[in-house]
N, CA, C and O of each residue as an XYZ file, in Angstrom:
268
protein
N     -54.117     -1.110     15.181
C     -52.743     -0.729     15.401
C     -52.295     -1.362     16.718
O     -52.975     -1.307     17.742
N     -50.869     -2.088     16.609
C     -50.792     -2.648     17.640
C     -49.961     -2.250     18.475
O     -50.054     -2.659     19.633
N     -48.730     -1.170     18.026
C     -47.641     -0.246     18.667
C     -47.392      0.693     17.479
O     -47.502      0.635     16.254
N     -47.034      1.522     18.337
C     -45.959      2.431     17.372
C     -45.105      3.061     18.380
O     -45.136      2.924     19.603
N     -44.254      3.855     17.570
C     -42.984      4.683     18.145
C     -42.510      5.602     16.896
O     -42.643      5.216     15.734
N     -41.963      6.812     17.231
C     -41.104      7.574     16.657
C     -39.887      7.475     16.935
O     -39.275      7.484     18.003
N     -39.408      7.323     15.264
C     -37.753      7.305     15.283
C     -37.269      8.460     14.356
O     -38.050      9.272     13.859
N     -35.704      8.473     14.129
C     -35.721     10.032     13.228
C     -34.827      9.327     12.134
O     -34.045      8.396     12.326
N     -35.032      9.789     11.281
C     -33.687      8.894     10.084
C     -33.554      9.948      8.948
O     -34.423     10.568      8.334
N     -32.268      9.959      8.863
C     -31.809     11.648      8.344
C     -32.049     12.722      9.165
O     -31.913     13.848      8.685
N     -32.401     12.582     10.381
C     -32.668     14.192     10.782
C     -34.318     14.267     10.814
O     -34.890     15.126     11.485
N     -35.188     13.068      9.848
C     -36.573     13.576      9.722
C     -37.374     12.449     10.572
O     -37.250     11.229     10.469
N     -38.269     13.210     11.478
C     -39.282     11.451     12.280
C     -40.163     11.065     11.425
O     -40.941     11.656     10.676
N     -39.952     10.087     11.625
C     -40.870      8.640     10.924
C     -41.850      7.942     12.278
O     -41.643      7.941     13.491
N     -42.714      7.508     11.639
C     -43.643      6.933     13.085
C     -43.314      4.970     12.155
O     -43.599      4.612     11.012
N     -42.718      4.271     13.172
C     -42.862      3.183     13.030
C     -44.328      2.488     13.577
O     -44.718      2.677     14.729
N     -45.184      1.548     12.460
C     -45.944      1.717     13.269
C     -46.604     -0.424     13.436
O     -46.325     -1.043     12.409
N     -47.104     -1.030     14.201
C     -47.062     -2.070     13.892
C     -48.737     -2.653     13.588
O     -49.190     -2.631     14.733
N     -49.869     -3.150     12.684
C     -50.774     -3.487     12.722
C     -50.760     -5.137     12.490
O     -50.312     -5.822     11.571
N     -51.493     -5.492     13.805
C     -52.282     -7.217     13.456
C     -53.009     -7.397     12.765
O     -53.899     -6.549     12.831
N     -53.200     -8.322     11.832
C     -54.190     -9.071     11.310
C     -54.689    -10.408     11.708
O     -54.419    -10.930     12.790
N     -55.394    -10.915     10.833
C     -55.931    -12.524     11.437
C     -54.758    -13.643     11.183
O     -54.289    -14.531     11.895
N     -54.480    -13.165      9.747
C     -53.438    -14.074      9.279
C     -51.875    -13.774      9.093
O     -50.933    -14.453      8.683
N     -52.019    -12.317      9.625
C     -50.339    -11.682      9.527
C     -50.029    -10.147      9.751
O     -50.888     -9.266      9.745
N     -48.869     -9.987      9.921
C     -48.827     -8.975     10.929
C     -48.310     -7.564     10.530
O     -47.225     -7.638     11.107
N     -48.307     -6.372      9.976
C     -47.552     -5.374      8.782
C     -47.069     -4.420      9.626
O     -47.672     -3.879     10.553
N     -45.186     -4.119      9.007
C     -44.695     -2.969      9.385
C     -44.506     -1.792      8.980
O     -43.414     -1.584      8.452
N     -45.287     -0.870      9.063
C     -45.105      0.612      8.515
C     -44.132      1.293      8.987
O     -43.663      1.001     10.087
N     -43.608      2.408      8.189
C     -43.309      3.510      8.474
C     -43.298      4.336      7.648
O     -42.899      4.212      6.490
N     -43.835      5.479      8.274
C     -44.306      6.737      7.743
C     -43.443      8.005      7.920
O     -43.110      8.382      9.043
N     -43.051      8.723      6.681
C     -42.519     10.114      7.119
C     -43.535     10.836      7.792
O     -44.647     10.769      7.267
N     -43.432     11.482      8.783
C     -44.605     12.406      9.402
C     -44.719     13.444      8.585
O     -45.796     14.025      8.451
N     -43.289     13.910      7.745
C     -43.467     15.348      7.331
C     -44.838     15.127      6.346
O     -45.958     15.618      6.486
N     -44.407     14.347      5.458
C     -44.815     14.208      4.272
C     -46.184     13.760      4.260
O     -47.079     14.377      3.682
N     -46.403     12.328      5.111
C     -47.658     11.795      5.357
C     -47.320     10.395      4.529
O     -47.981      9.420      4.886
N     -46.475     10.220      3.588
C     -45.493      9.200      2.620
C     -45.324      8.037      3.424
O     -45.046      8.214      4.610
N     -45.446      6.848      2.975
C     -45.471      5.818      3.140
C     -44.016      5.536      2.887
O     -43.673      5.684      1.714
N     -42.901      5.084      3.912
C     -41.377      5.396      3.635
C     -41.220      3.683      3.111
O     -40.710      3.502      2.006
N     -41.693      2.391      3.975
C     -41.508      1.022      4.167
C     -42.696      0.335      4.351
O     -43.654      0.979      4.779
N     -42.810     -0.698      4.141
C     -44.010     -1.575      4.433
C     -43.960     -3.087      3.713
O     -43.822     -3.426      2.538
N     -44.159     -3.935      5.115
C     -44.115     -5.178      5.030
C     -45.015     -5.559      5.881
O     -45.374     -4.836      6.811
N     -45.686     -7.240      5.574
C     -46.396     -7.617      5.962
C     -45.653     -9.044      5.908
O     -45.187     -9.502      4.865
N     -45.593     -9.749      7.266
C     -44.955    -11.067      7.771
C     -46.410    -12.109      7.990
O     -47.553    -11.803      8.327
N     -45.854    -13.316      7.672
C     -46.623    -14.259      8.471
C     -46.482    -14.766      9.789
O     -46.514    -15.933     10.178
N     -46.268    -13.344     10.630
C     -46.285    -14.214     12.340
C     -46.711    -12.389     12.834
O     -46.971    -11.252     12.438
N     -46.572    -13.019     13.640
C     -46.699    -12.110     14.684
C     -45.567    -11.208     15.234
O     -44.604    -11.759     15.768
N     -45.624     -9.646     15.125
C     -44.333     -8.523     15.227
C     -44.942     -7.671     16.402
O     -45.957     -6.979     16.480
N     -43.939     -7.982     17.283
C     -43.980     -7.101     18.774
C     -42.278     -5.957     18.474
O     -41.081     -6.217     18.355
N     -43.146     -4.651     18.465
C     -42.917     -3.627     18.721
C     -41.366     -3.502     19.959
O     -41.614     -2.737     20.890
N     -40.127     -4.054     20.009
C     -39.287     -4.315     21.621
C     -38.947     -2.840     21.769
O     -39.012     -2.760     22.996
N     -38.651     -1.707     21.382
C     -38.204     -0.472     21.254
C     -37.802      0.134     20.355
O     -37.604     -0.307     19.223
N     -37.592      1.441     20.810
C     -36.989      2.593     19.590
C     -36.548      3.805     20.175
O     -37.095      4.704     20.814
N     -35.338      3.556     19.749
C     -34.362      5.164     19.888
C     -33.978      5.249     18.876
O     -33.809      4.297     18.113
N     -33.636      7.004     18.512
C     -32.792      7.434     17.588
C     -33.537      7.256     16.041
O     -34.504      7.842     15.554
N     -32.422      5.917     15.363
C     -32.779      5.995     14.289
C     -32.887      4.034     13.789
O     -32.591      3.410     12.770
N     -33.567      3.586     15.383
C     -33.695      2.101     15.336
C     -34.595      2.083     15.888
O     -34.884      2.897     16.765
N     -35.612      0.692     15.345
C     -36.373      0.020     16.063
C     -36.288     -1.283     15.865
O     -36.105     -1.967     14.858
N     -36.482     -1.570     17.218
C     -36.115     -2.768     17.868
C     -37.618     -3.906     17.572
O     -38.523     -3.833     18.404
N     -37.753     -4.762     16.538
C     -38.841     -5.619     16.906
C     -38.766     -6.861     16.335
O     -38.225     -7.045     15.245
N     -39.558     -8.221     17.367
C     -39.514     -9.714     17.186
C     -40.147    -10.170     16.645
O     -41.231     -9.855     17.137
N     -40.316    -10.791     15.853
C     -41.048    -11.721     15.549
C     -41.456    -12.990     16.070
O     -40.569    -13.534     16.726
N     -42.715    -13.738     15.961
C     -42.799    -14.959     16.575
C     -43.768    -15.552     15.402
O     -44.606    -14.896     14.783
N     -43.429    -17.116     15.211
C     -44.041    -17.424     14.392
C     -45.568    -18.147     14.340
O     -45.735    -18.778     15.384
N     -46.579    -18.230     13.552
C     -47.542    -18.969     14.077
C     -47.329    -20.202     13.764
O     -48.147    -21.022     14.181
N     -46.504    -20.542     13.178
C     -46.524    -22.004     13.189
C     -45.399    -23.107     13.953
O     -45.493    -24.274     14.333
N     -44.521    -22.286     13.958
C     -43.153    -22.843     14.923
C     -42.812    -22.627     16.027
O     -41.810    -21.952     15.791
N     -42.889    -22.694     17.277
C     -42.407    -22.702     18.439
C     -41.307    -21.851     18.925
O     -40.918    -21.948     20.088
């Protein structure tokens, strides 16, 4: 796991959460209530975590192959 943060969406927190791999990088988020898997993607670069308030999170991407 490479960051996470809690955000709230509807009223309910979700843990955004970010894991590295060798070859690519996946974004979760999880209802806490539930334990439910809300989103999930997995990019080919690299995803830095920039912030989170409310009912946003803020994060970049960088690529491994492009500059």
């Amino acid at each position: 796991m490479n960051a996470a943060a809690v955000i709230h969406v509807r009223g309910r927190a979700h843990v955004v959460a970010i894991a590295s791999g060798s070859v690519s990088d996946a974004i979760h988020i999880l209802d806490i209530a539930t334990g439910r898997t809300a989103f999930t993607r997995s990019l080919p670069e690299t995803v830095t975590l920039e912030s989170a308030e409310g009912d946003r999170a803020i994060l970049r991407t960088t690529s491994h192959t492009n500059p």
